[in-house]
Every structure is written in structure tokens, then in C-alpha cells.
C-alpha positions as CSV (number, residue, x, y, z in Angstrom):
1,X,-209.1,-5.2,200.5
2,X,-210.3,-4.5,197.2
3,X,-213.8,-3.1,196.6
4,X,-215.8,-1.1,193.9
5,X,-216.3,2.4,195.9
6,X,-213.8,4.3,198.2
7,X,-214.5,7.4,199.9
8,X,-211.5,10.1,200.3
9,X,-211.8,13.7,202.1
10,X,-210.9,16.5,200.0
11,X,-209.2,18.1,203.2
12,X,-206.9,14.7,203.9
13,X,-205.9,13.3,200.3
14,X,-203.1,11.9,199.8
15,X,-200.8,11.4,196.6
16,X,-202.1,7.5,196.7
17,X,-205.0,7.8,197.7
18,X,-206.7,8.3,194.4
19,X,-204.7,6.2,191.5
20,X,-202.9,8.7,188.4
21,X,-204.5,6.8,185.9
22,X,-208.1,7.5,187.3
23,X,-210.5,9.3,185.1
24,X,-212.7,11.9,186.2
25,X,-216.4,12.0,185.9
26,X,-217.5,16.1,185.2
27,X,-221.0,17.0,186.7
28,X,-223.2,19.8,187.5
29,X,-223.5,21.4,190.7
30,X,-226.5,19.2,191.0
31,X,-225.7,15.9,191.2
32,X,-228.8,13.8,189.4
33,X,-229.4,11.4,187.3
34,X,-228.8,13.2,183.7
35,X,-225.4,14.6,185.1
36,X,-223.9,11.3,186.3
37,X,-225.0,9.5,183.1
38,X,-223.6,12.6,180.8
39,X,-220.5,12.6,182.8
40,X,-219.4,9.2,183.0
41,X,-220.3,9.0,178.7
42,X,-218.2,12.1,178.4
43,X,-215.2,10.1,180.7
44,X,-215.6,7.2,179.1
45,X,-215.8,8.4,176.0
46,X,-219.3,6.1,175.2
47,X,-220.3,5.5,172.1
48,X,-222.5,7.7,169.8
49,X,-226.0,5.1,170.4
50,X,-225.0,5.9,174.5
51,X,-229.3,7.0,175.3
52,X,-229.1,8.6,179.1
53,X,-230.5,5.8,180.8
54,X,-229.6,3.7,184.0
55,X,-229.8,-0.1,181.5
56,X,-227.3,1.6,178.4
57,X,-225.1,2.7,181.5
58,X,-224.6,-0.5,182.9
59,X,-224.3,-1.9,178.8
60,X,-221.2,0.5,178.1
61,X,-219.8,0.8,181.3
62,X,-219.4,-3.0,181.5
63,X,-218.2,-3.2,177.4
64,X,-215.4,-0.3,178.3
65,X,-212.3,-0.8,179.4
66,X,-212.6,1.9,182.5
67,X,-210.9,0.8,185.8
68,X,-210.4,3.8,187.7
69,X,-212.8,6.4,188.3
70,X,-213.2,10.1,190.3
71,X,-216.1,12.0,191.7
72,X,-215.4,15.1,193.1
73,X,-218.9,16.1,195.4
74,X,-217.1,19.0,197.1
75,X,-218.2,21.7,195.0
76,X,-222.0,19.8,194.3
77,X,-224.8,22.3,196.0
78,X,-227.6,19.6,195.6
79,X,-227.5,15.8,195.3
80,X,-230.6,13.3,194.5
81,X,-229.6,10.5,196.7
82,X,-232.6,8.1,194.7
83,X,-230.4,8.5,191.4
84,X,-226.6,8.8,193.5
85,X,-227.5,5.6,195.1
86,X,-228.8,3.5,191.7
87,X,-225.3,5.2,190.8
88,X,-223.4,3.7,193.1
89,X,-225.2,0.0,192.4
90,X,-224.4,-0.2,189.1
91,X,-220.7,0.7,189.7
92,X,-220.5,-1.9,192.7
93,X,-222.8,-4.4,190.5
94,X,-220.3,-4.1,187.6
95,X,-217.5,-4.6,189.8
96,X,-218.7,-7.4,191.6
97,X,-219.2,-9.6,187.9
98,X,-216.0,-7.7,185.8
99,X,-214.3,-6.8,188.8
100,X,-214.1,-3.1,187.1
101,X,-214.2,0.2,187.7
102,X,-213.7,1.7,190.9
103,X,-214.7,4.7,192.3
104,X,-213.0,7.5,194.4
105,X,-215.3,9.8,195.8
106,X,-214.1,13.0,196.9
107,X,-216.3,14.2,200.0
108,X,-216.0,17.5,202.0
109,X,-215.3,15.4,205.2
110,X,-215.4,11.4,205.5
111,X,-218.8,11.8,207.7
112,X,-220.6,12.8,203.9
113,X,-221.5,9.7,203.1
């Protein structure tokens, strides 16, 4: 079954699990807001105009051609779940009407979510 977000445990990962082609979003050790909107820009390689906000997210993400996306949380020491969770809408929102990108999250353990 296809869907916009897939967990997968750092300690269990296999080859397939996360597709080769996927790129990966860079962030702070504090997962926030600003880091999640500089790092997807940086992966996606947004535009100059890209202003870190959650509306010009949804604009570029949905004008790009991203499909495959990785967030590694293993090594985060904080995360705001307010901004991870408007995050995570946008990505399933943009997936349920362009049916792109999907997102592997890497967790410490698949109970981390």
C-alpha cells in the first residue's frame, strides 16, 4: 500500500527499505520549524524567492519534482512536535493531491513515533 510517510528503525533497516534514489533532508539537532524548512530547500534545491514559511513550503514542494525523501531523527536531541507534525501534513497533503514525495523517517526504535 502506498502512502506519503513510512517509519523505518535505524537498528532494523534494510537495503529496501528506504529507496536509492531518496534524498536526504539535513537538520539540526533540534528538529523545529526553521531546520525542516532550511533542510528540505537545501534538498530540494528551492529556488532563490524560497521565504522559510509553512505556505512557500507547500508552493515549492508541490512545483518540484521530489519523490523520495529521508529524515534521519536518530541523532536529533530535541524535537517541536507543533512544527514536526504541520511537517508531516504538508508532506501527506501534497501527496494525497500530486501523489508526491514520500517520506522515510529514520527513528531510534519503531515505538518513536
Amino acid at each position: 500500500m502506498s502512502q506519503a510517510i513510512y517509519y523505518v528503525n535505524k537498528n532494523h533497516i534494510n537495503e529496501s527499505d528506504i529507496p536509492k534514489q531518496a534524498i536526504a533532508i539535513d537538520t539540526t539537532e533540534n528538529i523545529d520549524k526553521q531546520s525542516l524548512l532550511i533542510g528540505l530547500a537545501k534538498a530540494g534545491n528551492f529556488p532563490d524567492y524560497f521565504a522559510p514559511n509553512w505556505d512557500a513550503l507547500w508552493d515549492c514542494l508541490t512545483d518540484s519534482d521530489l519523490c523520495y525523501l529521508s529524515l534521519d531523527l536518530t541523532q536529533s536531541k530535541s524535537i517541536n512536535p507543533e512544527d514536526f507534525n504541520t511537517f508531516k501534513t504538508i508532506i501527506e497533503e501534497a501527496y494525497r493531491d500530486f501523489g508526491k514525495p514520500q517520506l522515510w523517517i529514520v527513528v531510534a526504535n519503531q515505538e518513536a513515533k
